[in-house]
C-alpha positions, 0 to 999 in steps of 0.5 A: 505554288511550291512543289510540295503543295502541287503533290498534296493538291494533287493527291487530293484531287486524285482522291477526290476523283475516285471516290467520285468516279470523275476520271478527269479529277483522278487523272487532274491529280496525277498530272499534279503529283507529276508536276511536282516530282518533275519540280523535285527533279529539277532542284536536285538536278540544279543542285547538283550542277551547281555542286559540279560547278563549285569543283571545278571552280576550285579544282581550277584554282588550285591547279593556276596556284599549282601552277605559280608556284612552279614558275616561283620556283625557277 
């Protein structure tokens, strides 16, 4: 299941639980909203590894081209 829907099940299952005094639904429901925020965390973590990886992918090859040119030179 998506991370979005973990967060609006558990938001309901939260609700649920408290308008029907059952604490383990409430806490079921937070559990799940924190599943998904631990979901959100880690795409915009991957996200950003990959974003650092596609920097320094170009950074080292412009560098090697940096590189030739001054070996071309010569």
């Amino acid at each position: 299941m998506g991370k979005h829907f973990d967060d609006v099940a558990g938001k309901g299952k939260e609700a649920f639980g408290k308008a029907t005094g059952d604490r383990g639904t409430e806490f079921e429901g937070k559990a799940d909203q924190a599943k998904a925020g631990a979901k959100d965390a880690a795409d915009k973590a991957k996200g950003k590894a990959e974003e650092l990886k596609d920097k320094a992918e170009d950074a080292f090859e412009s560098a090697g081209e940096k590189i030739k040119d001054v070996f071309k030179k010569k």
